[in-house]
C-alpha positions in Angstrom: 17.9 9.4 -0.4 17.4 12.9 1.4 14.0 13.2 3.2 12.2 16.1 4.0 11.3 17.3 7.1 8.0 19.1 8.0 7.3 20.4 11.3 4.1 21.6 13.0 4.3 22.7 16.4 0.5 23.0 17.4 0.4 23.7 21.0 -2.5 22.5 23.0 -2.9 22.1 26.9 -5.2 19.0 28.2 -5.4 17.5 31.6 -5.8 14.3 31.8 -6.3 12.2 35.0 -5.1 8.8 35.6 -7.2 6.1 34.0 -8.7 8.7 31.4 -8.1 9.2 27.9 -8.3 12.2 25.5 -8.3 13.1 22.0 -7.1 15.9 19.9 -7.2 17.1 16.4 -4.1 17.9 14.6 -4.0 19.0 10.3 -1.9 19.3 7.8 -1.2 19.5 4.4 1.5 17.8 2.5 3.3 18.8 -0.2 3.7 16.0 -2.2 1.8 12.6 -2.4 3.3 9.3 -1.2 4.2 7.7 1.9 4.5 10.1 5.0 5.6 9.5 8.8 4.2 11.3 11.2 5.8 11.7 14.9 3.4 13.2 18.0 5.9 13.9 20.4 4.0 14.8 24.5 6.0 17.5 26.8 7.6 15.3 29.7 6.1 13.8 32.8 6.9 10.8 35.1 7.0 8.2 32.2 8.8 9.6 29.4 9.0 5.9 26.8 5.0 6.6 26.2 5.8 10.2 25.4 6.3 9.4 21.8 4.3 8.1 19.4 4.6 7.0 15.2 2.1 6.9 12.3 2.9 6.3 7.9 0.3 7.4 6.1 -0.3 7.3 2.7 -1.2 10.9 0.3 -2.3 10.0 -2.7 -1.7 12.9 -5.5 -4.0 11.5 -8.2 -7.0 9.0 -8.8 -7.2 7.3 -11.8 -10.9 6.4 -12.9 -11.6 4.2 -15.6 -15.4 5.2 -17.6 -16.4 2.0 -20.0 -19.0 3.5 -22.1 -21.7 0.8 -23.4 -22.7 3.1 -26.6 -21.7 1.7 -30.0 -21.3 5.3 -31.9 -18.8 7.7 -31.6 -19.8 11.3 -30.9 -18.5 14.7 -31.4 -20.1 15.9 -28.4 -18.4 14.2 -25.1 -21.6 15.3 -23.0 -23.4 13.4 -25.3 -21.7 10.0 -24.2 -22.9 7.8 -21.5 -19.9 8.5 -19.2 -19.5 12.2 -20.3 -21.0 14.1 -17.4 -19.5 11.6 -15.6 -16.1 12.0 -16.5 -17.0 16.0 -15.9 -17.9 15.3 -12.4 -15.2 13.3 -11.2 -12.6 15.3 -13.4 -13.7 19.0 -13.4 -11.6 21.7 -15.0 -11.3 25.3 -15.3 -10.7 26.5 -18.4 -9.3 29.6 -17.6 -6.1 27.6 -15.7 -4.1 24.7 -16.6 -3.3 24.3 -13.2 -4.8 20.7 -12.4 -7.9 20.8 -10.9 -9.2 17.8 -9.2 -7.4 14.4 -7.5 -9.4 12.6 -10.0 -8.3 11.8 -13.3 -10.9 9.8 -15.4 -10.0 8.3 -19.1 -12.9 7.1 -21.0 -13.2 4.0 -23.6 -15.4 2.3 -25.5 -16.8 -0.7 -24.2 -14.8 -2.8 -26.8 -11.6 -1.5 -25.7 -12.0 -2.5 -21.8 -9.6 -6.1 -22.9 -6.7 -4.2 -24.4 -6.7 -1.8 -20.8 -4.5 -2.8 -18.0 -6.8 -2.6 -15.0 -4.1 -2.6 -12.2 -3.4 1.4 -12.9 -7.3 2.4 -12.0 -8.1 2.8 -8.6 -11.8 2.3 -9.8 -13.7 1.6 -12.8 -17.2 2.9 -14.3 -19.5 0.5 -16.3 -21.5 2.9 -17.9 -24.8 0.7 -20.3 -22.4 -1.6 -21.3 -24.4 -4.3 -22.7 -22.7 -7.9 -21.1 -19.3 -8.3 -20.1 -16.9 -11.4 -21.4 -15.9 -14.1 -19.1 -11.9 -13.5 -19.4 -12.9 -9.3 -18.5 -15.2 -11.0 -15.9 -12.1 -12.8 -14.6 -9.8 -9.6 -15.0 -12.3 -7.2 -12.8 -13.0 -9.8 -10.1 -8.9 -10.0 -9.4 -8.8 -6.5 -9.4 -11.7 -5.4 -7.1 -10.3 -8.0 -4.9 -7.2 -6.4 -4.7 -9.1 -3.2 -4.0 -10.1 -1.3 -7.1 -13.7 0.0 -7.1 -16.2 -1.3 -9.5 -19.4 0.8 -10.2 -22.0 -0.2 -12.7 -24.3 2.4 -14.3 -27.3 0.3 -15.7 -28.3 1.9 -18.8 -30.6 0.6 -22.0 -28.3 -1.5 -23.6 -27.5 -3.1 -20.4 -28.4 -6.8 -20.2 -29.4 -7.4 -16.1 -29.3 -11.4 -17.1 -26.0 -11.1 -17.9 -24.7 -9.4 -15.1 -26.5 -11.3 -12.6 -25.4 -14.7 -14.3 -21.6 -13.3 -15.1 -21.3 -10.5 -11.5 
């Protein structure tokens, strides 16, 4: 597998004394998403092993959102939905490019379609009025926010709160 190479050469001059420490701010951007290594590499002195020093960070190229919407009737109008100007916010687009626009992709269902969806490709998922949640999609969101996905809930009025507190 061929790797790519990037390399910034940001110069910057700081004395620093024995016993003292000092920070300073490098940026970037990467090309591509995925996992990245990062070398800082110091000019030379009398100890040259703690010249060098290694980071992996992850870029993430896209965030997938998943909007539940707790209305029972299908609309013509997406604005009109409980998780429309929702999904606008976190996924806005210009109309005059098909470039992508935002990190954030968002993908909206109806409330009883949130069984059939496989959970583990959201990074975070949007309970928008949904009314009260089953015990096996209970079961299925508590894994998954445990393994790191974000859960928000949007109380609305078909929301049950006695549910929620009972099943959440």
């Amino acid at each position: 597998r061929r790797q790519r190479q990037m390399c910034i050469r940001d110069r910057t001059t700081v004395d620093v004394g024995p016993g003292q420490s000092a920070t300073v701010k490098f940026g970037t951007k990467f090309a591509t998403g995925g996992d990245h290594r990062i070398e800082a590499r110091l000019g030379p002195d009398r100890l040259s092993a703690d010249n060098r020093r290694f980071l992996t960070v992850e870029i993430i190229d896209e965030t997938h959102f998943l909007l539940v919407d707790g209305s029972e009737e299908r609309r013509d109008d997406p604005l009109s939905s409980e998780t429309g100007y929702l999904g606008c916010a976190l996924s806005p687009r210009d109309p005059e490019s098909a470039d992508k626009q935002s990190v954030v992709v968002s993908e909206t269902v109806p409330h009883y379609r949130l069984a059939e969806q496989d959970l583990a490709g959201y990074q975070a998922l949007a309970l928008c009025s949904v009314g009260s949640i089953p015990q096996p999609i209970v079961r299925s969101l508590a894994r998954q926010v445990a393994a790191g996905m974000g859960l928000l809930v949007f109380l609305g009025d078909r929301t049950d709160p006695a549910a929620y507190e009972e099943l959440l």
